[in-house]
Steps between C-alpha positions, in 0.01 A plus 500: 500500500445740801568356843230569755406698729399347860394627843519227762358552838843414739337418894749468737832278529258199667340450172834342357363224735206492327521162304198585268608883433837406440397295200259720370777769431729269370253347249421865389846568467608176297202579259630835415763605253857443670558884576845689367433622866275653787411862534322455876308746679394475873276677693754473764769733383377867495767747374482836267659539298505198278737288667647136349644264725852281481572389169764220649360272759452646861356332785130537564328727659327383806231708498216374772527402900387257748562184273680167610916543408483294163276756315825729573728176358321541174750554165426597141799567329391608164746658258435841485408708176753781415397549103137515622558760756708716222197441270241649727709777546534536167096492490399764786808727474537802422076563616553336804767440765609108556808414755628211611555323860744271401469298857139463517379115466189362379259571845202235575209636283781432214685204562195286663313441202853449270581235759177328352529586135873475460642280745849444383511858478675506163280800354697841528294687680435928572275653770403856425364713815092601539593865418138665605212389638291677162310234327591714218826522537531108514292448196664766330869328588351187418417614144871660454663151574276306274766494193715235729234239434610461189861515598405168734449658819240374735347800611385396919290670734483330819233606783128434529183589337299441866745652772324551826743406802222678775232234352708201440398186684805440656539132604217410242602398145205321469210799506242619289605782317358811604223600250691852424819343400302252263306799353835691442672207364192417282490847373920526433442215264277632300677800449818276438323288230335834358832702484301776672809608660394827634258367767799322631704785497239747662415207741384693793223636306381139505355539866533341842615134352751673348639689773448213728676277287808762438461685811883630410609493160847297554383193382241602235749700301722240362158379296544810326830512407455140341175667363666729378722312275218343277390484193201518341533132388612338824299204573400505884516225705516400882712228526483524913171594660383453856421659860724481815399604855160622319 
């Protein structure tokens, strides 16, 4: 059986306060198949060419300013992944370049949500870099990676559907959600449900709720590298739904 494919949206370090988010992840994660181990990718480490991170355990990247000190106090020691980082290079090589930055830990858009998930971090765990900010590109790697699933690799994208920092209520978790970001959201699911993966892809076509809701690609691409990965079979489900800040 094919592990599966996820794309969680990751917030900021606070949220591993958040009582009620907290369990949501780690229901989602006790339901699934116990992964062989994580293939993560975060919208929060850009680098060309196809870069994988430490494949022993290295501290964790701090990645974000201006919080109180224990957000910096924060440890996830999970056992790296070395026969998963030769497989992938095994997979993309010799059409495309992959190195490796043996020092670089898990950073926040990574490790916040495995906090949740995994919280005894026993699950070896890889981060590969956001090589290009192509929606093709990230679809495209997404669909080259696929194979692991059967191999028992949790394929990971971690960033957010709906990532607007200029519009966020700041202060205000408690908002209506702007009409756009419903609409986009709305419209996202139906293409999810529909495996009418091109919209996605080509998401800017989609209009002003589009842009407004991915006014820089960062976050929206790790959708599509989970996308990516599917199959025609996949059931879809949303396991974690909801609206913070609007």
């Amino acid at each position: 059986m094919k592990t599966p494919a996820i794309f969680v949206a990751h917030g900021a370090p606070p949220l591993l306060d958040d009582a009620r988010w907290m369990s949501e992840l780690n229901a989602w994660a006790r339901a699934l198949p116990a992964p062989r181990a994580v293939l993560m990718l975060s919208a929060h480490w850009e680098e060309r060419p196809i870069t994988l991170g430490a494949t022993t355990t290295m501290p964790l990247v701090y990645d974000f300013y201006g919080f109180p000190a224990r957000y910096y106090e924060q440890r996830y020691p999970a056992p790296g992944a070395p026969e998963l980082a030769k497989r992938i290079h095994e997979t993309l090589e010799p059409v495309e370049r992959v190195v490796d930055e043996p020092a670089r830990g898990l950073d926040h858009g990574a490790y916040v949500p495995l906090v949740a998930m995994y919280p005894k971090a026993d699950v070896p765990t890889l981060q590969v870099s956001l090589p290009s900010m192509d929606p093709t590109e990230l679809f495209s790697l997404g669909q080259r990676l696929a194979p692991l699933r059967d191999e028992g690799v949790l394929i990971l994208g971690s960033g957010n559907i709906i990532h607007n920092l200029h519009s966020y209520a700041w202060g205000k978790h408690e908002v209506e959600p702007f009409a756009w970001a419903v609409r986009f959201e709305t419209l996202a699911k139906e293409f999810l449900i529909k495996r009418n993966d091109q919209p996605l892809v080509n998401y800017e076509a989609l209009g002003r709720d589009a842009v407004l809701s991915a006014p820089t690609p960062d976050h929206y691409l790790p959708l599509l590298y989970v996308l990516g990965s599917g199959k025609a079979d996949d059931e879809v489900t949303f396991p974690v739904e909801g609206f913070d800040g609007g």
